[in-house]
N, C-alpha and C positions, 0 to 999 in steps of 0.2 A: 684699976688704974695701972697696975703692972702689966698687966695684960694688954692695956689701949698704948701703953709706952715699948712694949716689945715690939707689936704692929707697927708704930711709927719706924723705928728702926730698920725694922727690916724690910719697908717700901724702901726705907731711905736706901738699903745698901745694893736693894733692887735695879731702882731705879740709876743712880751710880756708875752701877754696872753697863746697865743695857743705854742711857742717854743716850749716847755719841750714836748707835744705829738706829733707834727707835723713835727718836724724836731731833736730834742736832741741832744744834746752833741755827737760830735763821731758817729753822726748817719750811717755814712757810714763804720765804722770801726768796734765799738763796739755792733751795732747792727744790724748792716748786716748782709744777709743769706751768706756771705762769711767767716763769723766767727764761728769756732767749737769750743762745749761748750764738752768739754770731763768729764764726771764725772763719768770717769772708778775708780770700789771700788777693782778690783778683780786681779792688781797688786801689785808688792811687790815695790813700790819706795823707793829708799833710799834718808832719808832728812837729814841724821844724820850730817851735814854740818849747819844745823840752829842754831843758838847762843841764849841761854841763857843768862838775864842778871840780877844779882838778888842784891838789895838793900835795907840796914838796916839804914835806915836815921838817927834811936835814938842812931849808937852805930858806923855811918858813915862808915860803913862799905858795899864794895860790890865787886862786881866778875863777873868775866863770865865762863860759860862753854858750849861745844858744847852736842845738846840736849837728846845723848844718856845715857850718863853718869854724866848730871848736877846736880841731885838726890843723888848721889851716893856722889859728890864730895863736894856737900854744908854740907849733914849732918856729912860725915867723917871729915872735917876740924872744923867745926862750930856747936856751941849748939840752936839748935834751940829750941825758944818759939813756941809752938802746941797750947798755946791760943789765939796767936794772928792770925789776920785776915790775907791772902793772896791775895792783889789784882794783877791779871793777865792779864799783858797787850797784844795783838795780833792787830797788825797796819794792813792797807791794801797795796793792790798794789802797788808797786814803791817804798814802804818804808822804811826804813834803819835808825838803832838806832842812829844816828844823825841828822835824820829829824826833824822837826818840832813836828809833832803825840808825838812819843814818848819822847820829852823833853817839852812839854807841860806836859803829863799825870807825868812825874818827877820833874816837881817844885810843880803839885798839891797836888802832895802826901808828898811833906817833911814836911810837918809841921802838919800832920794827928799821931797821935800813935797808938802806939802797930799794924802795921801792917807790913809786907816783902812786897815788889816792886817786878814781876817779870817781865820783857819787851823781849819779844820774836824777834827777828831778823832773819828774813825767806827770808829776800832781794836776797841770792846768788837762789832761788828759782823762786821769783817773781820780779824780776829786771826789766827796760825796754829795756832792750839789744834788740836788733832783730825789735822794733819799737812796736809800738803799739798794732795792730793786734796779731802778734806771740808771742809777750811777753805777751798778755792778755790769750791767749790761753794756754800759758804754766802755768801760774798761776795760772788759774780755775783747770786745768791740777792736780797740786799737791796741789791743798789744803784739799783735804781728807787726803793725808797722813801726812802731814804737822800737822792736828789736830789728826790722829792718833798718833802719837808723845806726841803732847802736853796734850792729853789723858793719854797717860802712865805715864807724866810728874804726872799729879796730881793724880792718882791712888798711883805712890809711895812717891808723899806728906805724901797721905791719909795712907799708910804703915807706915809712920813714925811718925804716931800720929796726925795728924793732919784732925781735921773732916769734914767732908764734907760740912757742915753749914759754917766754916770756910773761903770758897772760895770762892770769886767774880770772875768772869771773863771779861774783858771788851774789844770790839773787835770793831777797827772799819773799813768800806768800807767790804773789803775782809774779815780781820780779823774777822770782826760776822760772817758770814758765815764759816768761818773756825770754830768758837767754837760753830756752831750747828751741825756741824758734832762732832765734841770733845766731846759734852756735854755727847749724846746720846752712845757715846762709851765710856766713862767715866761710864757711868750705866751700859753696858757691864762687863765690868771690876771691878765693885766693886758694884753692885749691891744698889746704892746708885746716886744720884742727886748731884751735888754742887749746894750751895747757890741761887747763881744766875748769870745770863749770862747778860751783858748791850750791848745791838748792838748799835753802834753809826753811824745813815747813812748805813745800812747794804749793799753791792755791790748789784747791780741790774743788770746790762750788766751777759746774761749767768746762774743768777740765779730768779728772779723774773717771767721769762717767761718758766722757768723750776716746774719739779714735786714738791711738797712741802716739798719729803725726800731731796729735794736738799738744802734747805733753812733755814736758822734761823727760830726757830719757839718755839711756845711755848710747852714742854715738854722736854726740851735740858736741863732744870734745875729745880729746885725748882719753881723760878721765873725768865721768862724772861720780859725785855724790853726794845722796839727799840724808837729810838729818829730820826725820819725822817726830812731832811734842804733839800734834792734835788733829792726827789719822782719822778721816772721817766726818771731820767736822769743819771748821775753815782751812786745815790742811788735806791734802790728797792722802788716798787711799793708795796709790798705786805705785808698784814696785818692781819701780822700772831703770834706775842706774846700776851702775858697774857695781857699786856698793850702796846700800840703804842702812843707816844707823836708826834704830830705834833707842831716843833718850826717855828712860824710864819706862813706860808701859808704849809710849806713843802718841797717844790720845790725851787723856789728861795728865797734867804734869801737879808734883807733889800738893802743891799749894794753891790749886785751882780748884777753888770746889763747886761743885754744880748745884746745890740745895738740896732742901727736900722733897720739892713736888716737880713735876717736868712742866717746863715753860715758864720758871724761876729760877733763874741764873746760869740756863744753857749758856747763854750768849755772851755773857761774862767771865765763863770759864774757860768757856772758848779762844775769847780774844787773849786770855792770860794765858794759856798754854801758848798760846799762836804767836803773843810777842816775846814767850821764855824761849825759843828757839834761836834767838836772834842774840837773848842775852849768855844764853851756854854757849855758845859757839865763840860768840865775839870773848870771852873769858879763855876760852882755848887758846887763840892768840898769845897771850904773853905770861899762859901758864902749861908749856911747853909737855905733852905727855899724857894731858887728859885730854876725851875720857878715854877709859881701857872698855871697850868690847868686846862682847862673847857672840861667835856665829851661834844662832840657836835659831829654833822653829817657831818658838813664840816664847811670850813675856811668861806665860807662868811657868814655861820649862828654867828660863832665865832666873825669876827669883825664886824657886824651889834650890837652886842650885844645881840643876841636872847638867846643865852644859861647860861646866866651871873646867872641863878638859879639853873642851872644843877648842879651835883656831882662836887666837887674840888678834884685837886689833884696836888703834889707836882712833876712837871717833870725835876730831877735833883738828884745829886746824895742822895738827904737826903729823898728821896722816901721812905716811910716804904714798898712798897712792897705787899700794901694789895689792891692794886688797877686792876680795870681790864677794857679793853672796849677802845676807841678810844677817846684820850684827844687835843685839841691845847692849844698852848700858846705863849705869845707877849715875845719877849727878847729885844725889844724895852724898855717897861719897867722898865727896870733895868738898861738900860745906855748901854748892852752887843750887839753890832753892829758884 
């Protein structure tokens, strides 16, 4: 019996281990050779059905409008302040302005000033209708044009006074990947960088195993940086901005457990690393300082403590932004599970 319980164990710690490359989340779905990664640029898709939603916490004021004429409809009604900041929300796959994502990123920001709230709702695009497979396909599908939108979106910000340093963008799953295509045609368009781009867990399923023009990357802005929870598995693999934070290991996060056998509770664990990214981040917000980052080569140099002399760096949102290179850090730490 001690014997048949030590072998359980140490499949389990096996298995643990190796999941996220051996087997992944959705490995028969999301990364099957049965799944088409379409990143056709050279149709004319219509998104103009995506919803804009745009919020003035200091003056409680806010609105929606559909994405072709949101521009149009906020500055005719409303006086807009051009010095204040724009942070730009774009959620990922399945997500819908009453999800979780975007009502996290809207209690972080109410008590922030002098900025506008915009939270993008692309759901009638990227929905799960059709089941998993098809609906993922349709979603990689249009999220170039979906960021050519929201492209134009901040081009006639920038029309309206408002400068390009002015703009954060913050995307997460899907949504980073949609605002590296945005960024880049963003400077198309107006010959100019926004601010900065925040990937949060950038999608990996379709683009991490793709060309680099397909990916969140760094020159999409001024400054980008990704914050990887589930490396490999609904998050990307790939390590490609100005700075990449790895929180915790990357891959699975503290409280995410995979089981004991593979192809029980991959995809569970998955999803909870892949929405802990959204909730570390958005707690950065208005707990000014965390987290502390150590540049290191990997995670078990990091919690061995090998790298505890290396370069520090803030991975959250009080980032100054002057950092570059491959960082982790403990959300343990702070109490943030």
């Amino acid at each position: 019996m001690a014997l048949f319980i030590f072998l359980i164990c140490a499949f389990t710690v096996i298995v643990n281990a190796n999941w996220q490359t051996d087997y992944g989340p959705f490995k028969n779905v999301l990364y099957s050779k049965w799944i088409t990664c379409d990143h056709s640029k050279k149709l004319d898709q219509d998104v103009s059905e995506t919803e804009l939603y745009f919020y003035d916490f200091q003056n409680d004021y806010n609105v929606s409008y559909k994405i072709n004429n949101a521009v149009d409809a906020i500055t005719r009604f409303y006086n807009l302040d051009v010095t204040r900041q724009i942070k730009f929300f774009v959620p990922g796959y399945k997500s819908h302005i009453s999800r979780n994502a975007p009502e996290l990123i809207r209690q972080s920001f109410k008590q922030i000033p002098n900025i506008y709230l915009i939270i993008v709702d692309h759901s009638i695009y990227t929905s799960s209708r059709d089941g998993n497979r098809k609906s993922y396909e349709r979603s990689v599908f249009y999220s170039y044009y979906i960021a050519k939108a929201i492209a134009k979106v901040l081009a006639d910000f920038r029309k309206n006074g408002f400068p390009s340093q002015n703009i954060h963008c913050i995307g997460h799953s899907l949504g980073s990947q949609i605002l590296g295509y945005a960024g880049f045609i963003y400077f198309d368009l107006t010959a100019e960088k926004v601010w900065r781009i925040t990937g949060i867990d950038p999608a990996g399923p379709c683009f991490s195993n793709s060309l680099i023009e397909e990916q969140l990357r760094s020159g999409a802005a001024d400054y980008v940086e990704v914050f990887h929870c589930n490396a490999g598995g609904l998050g990307t693999t790939s390590v490609l901005a100005d700075v990449d934070f790895f929180l915790n290991d990357g891959k699975v996060q503290p409280h995410c457990h995979v089981g004991i056998l593979p192809g029980y509770g991959e995809s569970d664990a998955a999803r909870c690393s892949h929405k802990a990214c959204v909730r570390y981040w958005t707690y950065s917000v208005n707990n000014p300082g965390s987290f502390l980052a150590w540049a290191c080569d990997s995670y078990r140099e990091f919690s061995s403590g090998k790298c505890a002399g290396n370069e520090v760096a803030i991975a959250g949102y009080s980032n100054p932004g002057n950092t570059s290179g491959v960082f982790y850090a403990s959300t343990e730490s702070y109490g943030v599970l």
